[in-house]
N, C-alpha and C positions, 0 to 999 in steps of 0.2 A: 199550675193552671187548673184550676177547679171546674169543673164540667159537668150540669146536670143534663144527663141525655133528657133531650125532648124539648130538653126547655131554656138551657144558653146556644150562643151560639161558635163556630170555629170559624176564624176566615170568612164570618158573614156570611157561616150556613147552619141551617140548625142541623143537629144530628139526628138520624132515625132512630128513633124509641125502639126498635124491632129487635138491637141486640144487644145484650146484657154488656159485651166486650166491644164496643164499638171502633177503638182504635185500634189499628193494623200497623202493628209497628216493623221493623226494617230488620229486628233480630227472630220475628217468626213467633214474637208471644203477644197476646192482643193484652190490652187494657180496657179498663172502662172510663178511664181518665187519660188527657193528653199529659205525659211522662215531663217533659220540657217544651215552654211556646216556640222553641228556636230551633228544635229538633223537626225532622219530616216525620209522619205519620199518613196512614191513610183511614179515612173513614166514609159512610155513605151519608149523604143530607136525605131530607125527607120524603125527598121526590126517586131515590133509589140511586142518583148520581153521585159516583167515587169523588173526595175530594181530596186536596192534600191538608194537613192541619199549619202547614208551613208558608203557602205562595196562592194566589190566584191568577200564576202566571197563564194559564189555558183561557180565562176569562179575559186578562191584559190584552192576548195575544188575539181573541176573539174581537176584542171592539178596534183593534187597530185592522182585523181584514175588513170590518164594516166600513171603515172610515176610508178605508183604501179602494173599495166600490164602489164608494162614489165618486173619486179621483179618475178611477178607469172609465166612470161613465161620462166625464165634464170633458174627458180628453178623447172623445169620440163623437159622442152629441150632445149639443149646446143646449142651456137649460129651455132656451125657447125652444128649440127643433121637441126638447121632450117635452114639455107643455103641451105642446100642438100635437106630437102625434103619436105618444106614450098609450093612450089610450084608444087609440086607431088601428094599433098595432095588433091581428091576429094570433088567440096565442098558441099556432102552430109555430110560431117564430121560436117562441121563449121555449119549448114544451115538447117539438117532434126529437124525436134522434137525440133526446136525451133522457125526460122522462117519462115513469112506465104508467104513469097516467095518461099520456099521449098513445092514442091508436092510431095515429099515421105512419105508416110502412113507408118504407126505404122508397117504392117505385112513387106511391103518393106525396111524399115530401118531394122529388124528381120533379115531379108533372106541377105542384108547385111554386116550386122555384123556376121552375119556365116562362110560369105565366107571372112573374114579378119579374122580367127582365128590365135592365136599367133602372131601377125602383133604387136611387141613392139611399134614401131616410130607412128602406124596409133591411138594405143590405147592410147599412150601420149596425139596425138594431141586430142582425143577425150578428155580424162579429160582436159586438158589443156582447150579447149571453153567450157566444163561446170562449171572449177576451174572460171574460166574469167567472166563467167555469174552471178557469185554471186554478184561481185562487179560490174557488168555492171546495173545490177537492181538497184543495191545501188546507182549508177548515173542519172539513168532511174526517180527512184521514189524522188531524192533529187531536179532534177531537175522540176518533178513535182509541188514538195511544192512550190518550188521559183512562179513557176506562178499561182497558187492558190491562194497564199496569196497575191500576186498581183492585183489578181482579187476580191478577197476579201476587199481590201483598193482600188479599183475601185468603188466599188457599193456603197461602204459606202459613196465615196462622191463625186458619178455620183447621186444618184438613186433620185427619187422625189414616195416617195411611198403614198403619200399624198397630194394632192398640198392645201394650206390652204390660208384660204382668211384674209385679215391682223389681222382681229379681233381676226380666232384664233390665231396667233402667240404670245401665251402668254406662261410663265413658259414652264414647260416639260410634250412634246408628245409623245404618242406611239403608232406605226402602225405595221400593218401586211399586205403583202398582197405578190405576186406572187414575187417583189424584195425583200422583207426583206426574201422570203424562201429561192430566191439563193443564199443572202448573209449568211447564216446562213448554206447552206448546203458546201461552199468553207469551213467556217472555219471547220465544222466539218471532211470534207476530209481531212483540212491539217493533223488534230490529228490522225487520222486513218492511214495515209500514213507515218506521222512522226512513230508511234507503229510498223509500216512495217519496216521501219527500223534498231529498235531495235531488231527484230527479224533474220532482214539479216544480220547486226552485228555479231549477234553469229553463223550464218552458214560460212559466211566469212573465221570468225578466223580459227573457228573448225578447215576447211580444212587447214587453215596455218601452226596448231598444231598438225595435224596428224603425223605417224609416215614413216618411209620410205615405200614405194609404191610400189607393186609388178604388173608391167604393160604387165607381161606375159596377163591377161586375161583384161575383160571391169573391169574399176575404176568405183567405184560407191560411192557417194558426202556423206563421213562424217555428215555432213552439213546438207543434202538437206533436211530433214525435223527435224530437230532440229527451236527452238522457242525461245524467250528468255529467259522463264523462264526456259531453258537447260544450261546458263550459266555457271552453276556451273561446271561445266566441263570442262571449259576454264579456260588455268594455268594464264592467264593474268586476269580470274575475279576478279571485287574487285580494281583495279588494278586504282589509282587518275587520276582523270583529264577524264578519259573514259567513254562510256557510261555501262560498268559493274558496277558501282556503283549506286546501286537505292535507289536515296536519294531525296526530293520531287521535284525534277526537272521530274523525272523520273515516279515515283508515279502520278506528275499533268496528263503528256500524257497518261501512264494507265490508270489515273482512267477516263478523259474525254473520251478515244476511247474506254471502256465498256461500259460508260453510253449512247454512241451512238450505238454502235452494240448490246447490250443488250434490251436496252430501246428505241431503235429509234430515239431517238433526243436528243439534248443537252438543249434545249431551245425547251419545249412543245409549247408555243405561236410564239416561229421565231420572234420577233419583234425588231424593229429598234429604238431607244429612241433619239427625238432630242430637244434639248433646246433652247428656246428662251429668249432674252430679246429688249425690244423696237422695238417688232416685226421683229429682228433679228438672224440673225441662230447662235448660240455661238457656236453648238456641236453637234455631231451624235454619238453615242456610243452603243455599245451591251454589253446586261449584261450574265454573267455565274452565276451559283447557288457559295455558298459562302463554300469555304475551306478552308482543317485545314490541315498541312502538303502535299497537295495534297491530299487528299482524301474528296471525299464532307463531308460536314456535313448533318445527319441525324439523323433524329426521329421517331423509328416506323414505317408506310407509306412516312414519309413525306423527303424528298431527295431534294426539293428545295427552301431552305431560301436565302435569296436576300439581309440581311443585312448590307454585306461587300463593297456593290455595287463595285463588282469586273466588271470593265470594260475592256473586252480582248481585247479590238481595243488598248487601251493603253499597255496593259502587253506582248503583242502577238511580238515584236521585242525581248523584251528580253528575253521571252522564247525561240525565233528562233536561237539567237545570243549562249546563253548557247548551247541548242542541238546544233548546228554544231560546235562550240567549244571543244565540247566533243566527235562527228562526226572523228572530223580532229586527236586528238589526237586519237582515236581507230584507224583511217588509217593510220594513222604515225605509229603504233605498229605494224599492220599488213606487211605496205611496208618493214620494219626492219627486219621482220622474215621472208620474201619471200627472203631479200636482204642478208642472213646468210647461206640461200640454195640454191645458185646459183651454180649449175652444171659448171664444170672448162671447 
């Protein structure tokens, strides 16, 4: 595939002219050309956004949350009721207690909602932006990962965390220092951010599976503090193709965002492993400790053995590619039961 930066396009983005290596490949050596159309790559479009050179699945997955918003809002208030008072509506409703553009304090939003008692249409629209908000985070933070991981297959094969003089360039090195921490803390947010998701999954549904809604008085979110390991309470858990099945796809992100929020790090050393041959760069890679079903392996103290030389710069598409595959099907379940409660 032939790519003139600036001026074709990848996946229906053009590429930023800003750097001579545009493509961020998976083995830690950039290109200026995509290598294979079939292969993953990362690269920035014009506007500074990471993309992949492979899927625009972050985009897919973006217009099915749009399309799914408007299913949460037909299954709450009817298109007349929003005609009529859509635009009636204060927007301390849409805007206190959640954004920081709203200067209404906790005691003011209080005094309020006081003076809207029994106000059906006002207390819709109230659940209705926090039904919306579940899945608007679930956008928020997907959109996230997308550019973390970007940034993550940036460093890997921008960074110079060592610069070595030819002699050393022999066999394989390994460094640590101020880039190998930041690439090591992207990936460890992707897994943390990814586990968020899991967890707004089942606040999501909850609310989709609740039962009929009595909006005489304030709606308060089924959901809103439910986790994932509350799952079970969802009649869709369990359920193929979804993220309710925790099987070691599911298990991997668990067990990596505890061994980070528990233990601080994923990788005690942060280090960046790169290999040479004839004083050449073959590769850049980061190692994770070695697991068994998704769950590390361990002995007693000991929680990180290195023998699998599990390299997540390699496995890290296809775990993404899985989770949002199973992402889109749990939204598909969701838009489907919003779209069976649409108010006539």
């Amino acid at each position: 595939m032939q790519t003139r930066i600036g001026e074709e396009k990848i996946s229906g983005w053009t590429i930023s002219g800003d750097d001579p290596m545009p493509i961020k490949n998976l083995d830690g050596k950039p290109s200026r050309r995509v290598r294979d159309e079939t292969s993953c790559a990362y690269f920035k479009d014009i506007q500074g956004y990471w993309r992949r050179t492979d899927t625009n699945v972050d985009v897919d997955f973006d217009n099915l949350c749009a399309e799914t918003h408007g299913h949460i809002r037909r299954s709450i208030i009817s298109d007349v009721e929003f005609k009529i008072f859509h635009d009636k509506i204060p927007d301390w409703v849409h805007m206190a207690g959640i954004e920081p553009e709203s200067r209404v304090t906790k005691t003011q939003f209080e005094k309020l909602i006081a003076g809207s008692a029994n106000d059906i249409v006002l207390h819709k629209f109230l659940y209705l932006q926090d039904a919306q908000g579940l899945l608007t985070n679930i956008q928020r933070t997907s959109a996230q990962i997308s550019q973390v991981v970007g940034e993550f297959y940036g460093i890997l094969n921008d960074c110079a965390p060592y610069l070595y003089s030819n002699a050393e360039k022999v066999g394989l090195r390994s460094s640590v220092g101020a880039e190998t921490s930041l690439l090591h803390a992207h990936l460890e947010t992707t897994f943390v951010r990814m586990r968020s998701l899991l967890d707004y999954a089942v606040k999501v549904c909850l609310e989709a599976e609740r039962d009929e809604i009595d909006y005489s008085k304030i709606v308060k979110l089924k959901g809103g503090s439910k986790q994932y390991g509350d799952r079970g309470s969802l009649a869709m858990n369990e359920r193929a193709g979804t993220l309710f099945v925790k099987d070691e796809l599911i298990w991997t992100i668990c067990s990596i965002r505890d061994r980070i929020v528990h233990d601080g790090h994923l990788d005690i050393s942060a280090r960046l492993y790169e290999n040479f041959k004839r004083q050449r760069l073959v590769e850049r890679f980061v190692l994770i400790p070695d697991t068994a079903k998704g769950r590390f392996e361990a002995f007693k103290n000991r929680s990180n053995f290195y023998g699998q030389d599990n390299k997540i710069n390699q496995d890290l598409p296809r775990i993404y590619n899985e989770f949002y595959r199973r992402m889109f099907n749990t939204i598909v379940a969701l838009r489907d039961l919003y779209a069976s409660k649409k108010i006539p």
